[in-house]
N, C-alpha and C positions, 0 to 999 in steps of 0.2 A: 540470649540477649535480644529483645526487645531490637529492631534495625528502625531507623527512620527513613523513609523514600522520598525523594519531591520528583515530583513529574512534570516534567515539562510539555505544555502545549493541552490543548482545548477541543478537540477534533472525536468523532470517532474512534479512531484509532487509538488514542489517549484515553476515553472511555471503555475499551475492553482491554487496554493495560492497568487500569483504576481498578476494573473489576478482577481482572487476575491477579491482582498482588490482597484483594479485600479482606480473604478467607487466611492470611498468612500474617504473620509474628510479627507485626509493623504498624509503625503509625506512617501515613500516607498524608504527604504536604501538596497540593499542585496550584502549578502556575501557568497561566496563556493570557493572550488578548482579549480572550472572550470568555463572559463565563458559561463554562456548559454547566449544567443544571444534575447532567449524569454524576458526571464526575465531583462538583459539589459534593450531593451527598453522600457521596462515598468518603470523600478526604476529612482527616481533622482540620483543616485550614487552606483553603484557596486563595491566591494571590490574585489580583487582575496587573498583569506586567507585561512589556513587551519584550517576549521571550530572543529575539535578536538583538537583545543589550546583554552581554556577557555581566555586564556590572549588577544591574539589576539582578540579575537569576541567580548571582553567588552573593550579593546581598540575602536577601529572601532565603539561601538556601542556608547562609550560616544563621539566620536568626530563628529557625526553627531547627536548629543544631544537624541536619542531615546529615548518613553515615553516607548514603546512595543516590542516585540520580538516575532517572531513564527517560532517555530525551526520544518525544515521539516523533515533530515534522523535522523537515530536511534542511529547513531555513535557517535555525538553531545553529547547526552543525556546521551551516556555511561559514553562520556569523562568527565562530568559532565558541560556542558555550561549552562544550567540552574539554575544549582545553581550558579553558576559565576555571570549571569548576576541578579542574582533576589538581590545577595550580591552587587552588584554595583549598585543600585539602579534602574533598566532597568526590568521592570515585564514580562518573560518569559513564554509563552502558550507553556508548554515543561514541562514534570515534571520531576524534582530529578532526579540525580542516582541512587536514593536509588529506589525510586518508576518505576524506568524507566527500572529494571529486571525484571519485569513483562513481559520484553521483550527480554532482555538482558543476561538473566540466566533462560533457560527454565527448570534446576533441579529446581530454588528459585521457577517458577510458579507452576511447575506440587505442590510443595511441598504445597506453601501458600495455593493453592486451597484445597485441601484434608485440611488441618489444621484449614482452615478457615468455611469449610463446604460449601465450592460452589459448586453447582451442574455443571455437564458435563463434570468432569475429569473423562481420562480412566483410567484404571487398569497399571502400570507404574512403574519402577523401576528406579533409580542411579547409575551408575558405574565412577569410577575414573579408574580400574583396566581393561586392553579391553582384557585380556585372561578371566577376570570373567565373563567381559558383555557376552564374546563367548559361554560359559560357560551357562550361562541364554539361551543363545538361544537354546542351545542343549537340553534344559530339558522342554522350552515352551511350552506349549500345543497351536499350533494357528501361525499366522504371527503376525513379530511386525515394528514400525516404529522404524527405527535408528535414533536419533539425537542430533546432536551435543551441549552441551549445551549453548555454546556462537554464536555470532554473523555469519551467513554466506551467507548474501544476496540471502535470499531465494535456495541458490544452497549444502546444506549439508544433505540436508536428504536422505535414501534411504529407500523404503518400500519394503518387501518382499512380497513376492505372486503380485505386480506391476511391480517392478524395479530390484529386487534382489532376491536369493534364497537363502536359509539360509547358503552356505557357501560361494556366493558370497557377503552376510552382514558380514559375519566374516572375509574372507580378505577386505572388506575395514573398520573395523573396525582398524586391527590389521596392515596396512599401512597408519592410517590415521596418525596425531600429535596431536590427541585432548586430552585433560588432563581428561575430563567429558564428558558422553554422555548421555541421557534419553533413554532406551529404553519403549515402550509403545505398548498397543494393536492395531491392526493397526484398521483403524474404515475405515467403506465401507460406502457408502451414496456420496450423493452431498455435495459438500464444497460453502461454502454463507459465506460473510464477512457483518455485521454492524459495523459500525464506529458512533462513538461518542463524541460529547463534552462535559468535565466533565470541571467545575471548582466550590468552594464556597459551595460544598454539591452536585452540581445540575449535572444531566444526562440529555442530549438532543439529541437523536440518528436520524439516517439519513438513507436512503432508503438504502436497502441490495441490496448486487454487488458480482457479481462472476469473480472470478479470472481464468484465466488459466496460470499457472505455467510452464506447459511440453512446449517443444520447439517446436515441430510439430504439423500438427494437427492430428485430431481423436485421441487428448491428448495421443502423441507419445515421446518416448526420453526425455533429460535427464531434470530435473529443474531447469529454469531461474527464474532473476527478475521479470518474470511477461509479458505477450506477449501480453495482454490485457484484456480485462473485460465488461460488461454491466449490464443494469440494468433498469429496466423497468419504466413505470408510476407510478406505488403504489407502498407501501413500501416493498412486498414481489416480489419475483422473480416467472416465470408462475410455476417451479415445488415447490412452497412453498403454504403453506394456511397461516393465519394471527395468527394461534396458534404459529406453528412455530418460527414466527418472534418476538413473545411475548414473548417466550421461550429461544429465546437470546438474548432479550432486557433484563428479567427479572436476566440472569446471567451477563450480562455487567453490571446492578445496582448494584448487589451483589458484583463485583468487586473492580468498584468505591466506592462503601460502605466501602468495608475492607480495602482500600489504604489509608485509610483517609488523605485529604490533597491533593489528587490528583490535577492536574490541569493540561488541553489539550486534546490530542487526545486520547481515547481508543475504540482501533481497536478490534474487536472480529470474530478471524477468526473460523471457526464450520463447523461441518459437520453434515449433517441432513442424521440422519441412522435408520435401523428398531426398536432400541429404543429408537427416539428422537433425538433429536438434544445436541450435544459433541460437545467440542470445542479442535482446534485441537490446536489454540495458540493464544496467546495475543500480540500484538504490541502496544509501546507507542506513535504514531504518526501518519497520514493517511497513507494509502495503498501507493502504484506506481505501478499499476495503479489507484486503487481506486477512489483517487481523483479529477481523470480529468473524472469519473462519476459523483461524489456526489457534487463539486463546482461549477459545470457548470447550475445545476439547482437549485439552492438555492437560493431562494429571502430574505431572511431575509441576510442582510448588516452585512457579516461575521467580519466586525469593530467593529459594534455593539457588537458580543459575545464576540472580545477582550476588549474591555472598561469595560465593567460588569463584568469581571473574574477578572480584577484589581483592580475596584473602589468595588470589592466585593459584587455587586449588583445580583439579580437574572439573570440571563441567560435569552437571549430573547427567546423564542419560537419560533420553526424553522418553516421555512413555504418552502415547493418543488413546482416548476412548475411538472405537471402531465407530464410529457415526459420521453421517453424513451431514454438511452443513448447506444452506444456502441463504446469503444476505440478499435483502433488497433494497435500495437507496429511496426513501423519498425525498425529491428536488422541488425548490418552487416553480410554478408554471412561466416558460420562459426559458431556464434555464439548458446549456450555460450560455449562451449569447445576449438574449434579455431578458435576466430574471427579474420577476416580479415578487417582492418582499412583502408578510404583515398577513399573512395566512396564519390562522390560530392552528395550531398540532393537538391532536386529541385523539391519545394513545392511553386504552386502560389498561395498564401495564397487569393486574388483578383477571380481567377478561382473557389476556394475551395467554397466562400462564393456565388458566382454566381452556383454551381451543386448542391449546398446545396437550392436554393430558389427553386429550380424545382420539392425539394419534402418536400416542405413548410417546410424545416428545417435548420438545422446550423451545421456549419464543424468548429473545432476549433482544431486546430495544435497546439500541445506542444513539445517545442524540449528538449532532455534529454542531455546527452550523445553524443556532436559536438565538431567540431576543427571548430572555424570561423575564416578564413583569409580574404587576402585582395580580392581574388579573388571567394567568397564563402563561403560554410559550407559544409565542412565534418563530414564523419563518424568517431568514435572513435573505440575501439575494446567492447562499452559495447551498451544497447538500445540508438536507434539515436534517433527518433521522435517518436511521436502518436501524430494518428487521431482520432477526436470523431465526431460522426454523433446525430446531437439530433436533435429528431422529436416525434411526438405523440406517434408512436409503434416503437418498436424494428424491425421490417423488414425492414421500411422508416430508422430509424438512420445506421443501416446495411448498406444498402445501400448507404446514404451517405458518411458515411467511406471508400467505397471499391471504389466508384466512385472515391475521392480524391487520394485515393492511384496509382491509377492505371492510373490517369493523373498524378504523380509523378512519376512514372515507378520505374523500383527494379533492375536497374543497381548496383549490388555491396549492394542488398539489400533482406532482406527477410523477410514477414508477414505469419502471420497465418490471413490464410484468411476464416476459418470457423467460429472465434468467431462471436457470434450474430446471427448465419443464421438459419434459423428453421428448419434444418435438426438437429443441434448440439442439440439447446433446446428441439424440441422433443424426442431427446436420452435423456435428464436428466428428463423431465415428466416421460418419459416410467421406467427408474431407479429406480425413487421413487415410484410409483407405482408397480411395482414388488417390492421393498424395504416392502411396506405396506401389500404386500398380494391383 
């Protein structure tokens, strides 16, 4: 039987779930704020809606009859669209609001974990009060991380001894607007994300990815959505061993264990430090970038996991092509504090796939963040596009990434051009190693 999908949301992330359901037994419906252009032509029908109206998105979703739903950003989830749609009969890969502060109220995480006995929370406190929080910080013994505890697009945290010094944490505490903040130990180590598919009891995790956050390179200035990411053949990253990885796989089980009921994505963001591997957060949905790593080589028919989460079925076992990936973000110039929008994007997606065969591998452009008119696609003021270069190693996919980019040129445009290159990765080998002694 023929399944209908509607996909929620407009983003990257939402374009390499567009693309892994394309090749499968469905007709594909999506809906966001913005149209992405990707994702367009992939779907039989794109809505323009505003995906934080429960109403709207189970409107849209019963009039193109949808069996499925896979809700990509995190906003959705707040607003509660999962229960919307799972109440109107439409089985949502998104879990609850309730479940979905896991991501969404980083006090409700930091708190469940300790209450629940999960291992790799840090040492962490609540404040409502931000003369108290200031307060906390004057008496601390150590640097702590700032953060906010609701939603801020990756761009609300500040760490001291990195970003900030303990009075420059207490004025932006004491100018922020925030009602709640976590403060926390700040944890040093390399940061590695797994991501996971949970639904019906079952856990089925996927190769660990690293994120770079900072806007510059030689991980410089302030934190963005995400500027890109990679991720090797196996399922650990070169400065991890396969304990490690077990070690976060074992806390993401524990996770989904105490959610009971879960169902969809959990993201398990971590930082691997001199004792072990801490997680710095949880997300209820794939990365951005993440995703346009972990979809791109996944042979097991991503439909498949949606069918079995709803008919209640076991979860397939996931099976990866041994290849390495590395995304790269192009952002407009400015960005993220003052980006500058109305840069034309000019990607030959024909060229990409032909510089991509010369190092026996593949270039797959996902657009985020575009204005398409008649005359083109522009940039917007948040991430434009990403490139992914996937090949056997991480130097070959590197390289195909920066090859594409740079037959795109960076008119009104700006990448980090270190992620992936093995200068960057032998800095984070060398880290954890002096991390171990």
């Amino acid at each position: 039987m023929t399944e209908t999908v509607l996909l929620v949301g407009g983003g990257g992330r939402e374009h390499a779930i567009a693309r892994a359901l394309s090749g499968s037994d469905c007709a594909l419906y999506a809906c966001a704020g913005n149209r992405n252009p990707g994702i367009a032509r992939l779907a039989d029908g794109f809505e323009a809606l505003d995906t934080t109206h429960p109403r709207a998105v189970t409107t849209y979703a019963r009039r193109v009859e949808a069996d499925l739903a896979v809700i990509g950003p995190e906003a959705p989830l707040e607003a509660g669209v999962a229960d919307a749609l799972d109440d109107a009969g439409v089985y949502a890969f998104g879990p609850h609001e309730a479940e979905a502060r896991i991501e969404t109220d980083k006090a409700f995480q930091r708190r469940f974990m300790r209450e629940r006995d999960i291992p790799g929370f840090p040492e962490f406190e609540t404040f409502e009060d931000m003369d108290a929080a200031c307060e906390y910080i004057d008496t601390y013994d150590g640097d702590l991380a700032i953060k906010p505890a609701g939603l801020t697009g990756g761009k609300g945290v500040r760490v001291m001894g990195e970003q900030v010094d303990a009075e420059e944490a207490k004025a932006y505490l004491r100018d922020s607007d925030y009602d709640r903040v976590v403060l926390e130990e700040r944890l040093v180590g390399e940061e590695f994300t797994v991501q996971a598919l949970v639904a019906n009891g079952e856990v089925r995790v996927t190769p660990a990815v690293q994120d770079h956050k900072r806007a510059y390179e030689g991980d410089e200035g302030p934190n963005t959505g995400g500027m890109g990411s990679y991720s090797d053949g196996t399922l650990e990253l070169p400065f991890m061993d396969h304990e490690d990885y077990m070690d976060a796989v074992e806390i993401i089980e524990a996770t989904a264990e105490a959610l009971a009921g879960y169902k969809g994505v959990l993201y398990g963001q971590f930082m691997l430090t001199a004792d072990g591997v801490k997680v710095v957060e949880f997300n209820a949905r794939f990365g951005d970038p993440e995703a346009m790593n972990t979809l791109p080589v996944l042979n097991t028919d991503f439909l498949d996991v949606l069918v079995a989460a709803r008919d209640g079925e076991s979860l397939p076992q996931l099976s990866f092509e041994p290849n390495a990936t590395v995304c790269k973000y192009a952002v407009p110039e400015g960005y993220p504090t003052e980006p500058e929008a109305g840069a034309k994007v000019t990607v030959d997606e024909a060229g990409a796939r032909e510089i991509a065969s010369e190092y026996d591998g593949e270039a797959l452009l996902y657009y985020a963040s575009v204005d398409e008119r008649e005359d083109g696609i522009y940039t917007t003021t948040s991430r434009s596009f990403a490139v992914v270069g996937v090949a056997d190693e991480i130097a070959a996919a590197e390289e195909i990434a920066e090859a594409v980019l740079n037959e795109a040129g960076e008119d009104g445009l700006r990448v980090r051009h270190d992620i992936g290159t093995a200068e960057l990765i032998q800095r984070r080998i060398d880290h954890v190693a002096e991390l171990r002694g």
